[in-house]
Phi, psi and omega in degrees: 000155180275182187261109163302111171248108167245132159223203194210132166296319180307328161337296177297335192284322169303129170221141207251347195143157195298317189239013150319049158053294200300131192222147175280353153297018174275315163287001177285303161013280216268296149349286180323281183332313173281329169318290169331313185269354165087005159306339191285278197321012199227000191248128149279112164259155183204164203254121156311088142080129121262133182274156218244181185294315171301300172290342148314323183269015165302312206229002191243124166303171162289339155310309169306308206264336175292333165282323155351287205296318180294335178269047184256142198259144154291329189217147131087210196245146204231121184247134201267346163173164207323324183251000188214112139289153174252150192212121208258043173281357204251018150291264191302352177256007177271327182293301183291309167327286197279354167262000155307289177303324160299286188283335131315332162278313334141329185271300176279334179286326187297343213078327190302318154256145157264018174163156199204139198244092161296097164275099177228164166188151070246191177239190205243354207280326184259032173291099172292200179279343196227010184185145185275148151202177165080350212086349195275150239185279180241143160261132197262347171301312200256014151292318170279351181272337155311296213272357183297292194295293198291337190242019207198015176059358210263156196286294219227114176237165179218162158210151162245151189204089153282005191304178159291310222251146152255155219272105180288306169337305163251015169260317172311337208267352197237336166315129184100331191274122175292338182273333181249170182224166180237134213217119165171139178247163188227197199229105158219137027261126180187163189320147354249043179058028184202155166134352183257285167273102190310134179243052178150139206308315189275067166244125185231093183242122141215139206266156183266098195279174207282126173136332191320150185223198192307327181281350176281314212278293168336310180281321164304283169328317179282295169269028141242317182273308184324281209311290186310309187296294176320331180281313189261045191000061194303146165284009187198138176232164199214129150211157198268134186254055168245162212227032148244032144275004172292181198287304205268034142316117157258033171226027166208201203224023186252147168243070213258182182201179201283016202258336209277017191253358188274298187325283170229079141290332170253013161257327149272025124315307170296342175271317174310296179335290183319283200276331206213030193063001210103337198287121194221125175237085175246146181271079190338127156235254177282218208123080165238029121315062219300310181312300208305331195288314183303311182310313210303313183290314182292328186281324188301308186291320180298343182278315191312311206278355186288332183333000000 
């Protein structure tokens, strides 16, 4: 079975400003990168989604998305706070994001992908259930994880979330819930500052100090997260994918490289193999290093398709 690639043209279309990090290059990247590398032609694309009003409020209040929609600019950029803007495509390139990660899901339970990489944005893990930060708008990892549980019967979902940052976001909207666990290492002390105390039994957050490199960030997948995935045998795995825990990131302190996003990539192949048929939905989240997002993006997808 193939590898599923969904994005959106509206994707490209969000723009936060000429010197905003979150850049609509980040998929020209990623893009590139699978052309170079002879990844396209080995990849099913397919166009994402508006993720619909009912699968945003699985996990967004209705309050929240009503504020979204009202604060959408007709013109120039309308900023919901210091780091996170609206432009006005970017309602609708947030819709398509999170109807990615939906139809990625959906893609790997028919069998039709054995796993599927939503390159989208803006991205989502520090969307909370009531507020955008972070560059985030809707979270779209824990839309697909809504929708994995309500429309696909399944008990036990997981997410791994390697980004730098922690995914605050999708620890708010899942703490406490016994059917998903959250699995992830971080950059601490760094935005958004929180994830050292886990705010729920199924939360397995560890954080990293700044300088940390591959024996560090290894050994947290190895004796923390693995161990957690394995207890809760998930049927489904979901991962928030950022790739600015590389060294040449510049808006952290890790010092990861393009082989450890290969690594571990194949230690959750390996647990979906076990636990879950193979199914994997992962979601582009930071990255902002364009060489490095692209290799970093490509070594993740190459892992994805040995499956």
């Amino acid at each position: 079975m193939p590898i599923a690639y969904i994005t959106h043209p509206t994707c490209r279309l969000h723009d936060m400003g000429p010197y905003h990090p979150e850049c609509p290059q980040r998929l020209d990247a990623i893009h590139d990168h699978l052309i170079s590398t002879g990844l396209d032609g080995l990849v099913a694309h397919y166009d994402a989604p508006a993720a619909t009003r009912e699968q945003l409020e699985r996990v967004h209040a209705g309050r929240y998305i009503d504020e979204v929609e009202a604060a959408s600019p007709r013109s120039g950029i309308h900023y919901l706070d210091p780091d996170t803007a609206l432009n006005p495509d970017s309602l609708e390139a947030a819709r398509h994001a999170a109807g990615a990660v939906v139809l990625g899901t959906d893609l790997v339970m028919s069998g039709e992908c054995s796993a599927a990489f939503c390159a989208v944005r803006p991205p989502g893990h520090h969307a909370t259930r009531e507020r955008a930060m972070g560059f985030c708008l809707f979270n779209n990892i824990a839309v697909g994880v809504a929708h994995a549980l309500a429309r696909h019967g399944l008990t036990r979902a997981a997410v791994i979330d390697f980004d730098v940052h922690h995914g605050n976001g999708t620890e708010d909207i899942f703490a406490g819930k016994a059917d998903v666990i959250m699995v992830g290492t971080f950059q601490y002390p760094l935005y958004p500052y929180s994830g050292v105390e886990p705010l729920g039994a199924n939360m397995h957050n560890v954080p990293l100090s700044p300088g940390s490199g591959s024996d560090e960030f290894r050994a947290a997948i190895t004796e923390r997260c693995l161990p957690a995935l394995e207890a809760h045998r998930p049927e489904i795995l979901f991962v928030s994918a950022g790739f600015d825990a590389h060294r040449e990131d510049p808006l952290a302190n890790l010092k990861l490289a393009d082989a450890d996003f290969a690594w571990v990539t194949s230690e959750i192949v390996a647990v979906a193999a076990r636990h879950a048929q193979g199914r994997i939905v992962s979601s582009l989240e930071g990255g902002y290093a364009l060489p490095a997002l692209g290799r970093s993006a490509i070594a993740h997808l190459r892992g994805l398709a040995a499956a």
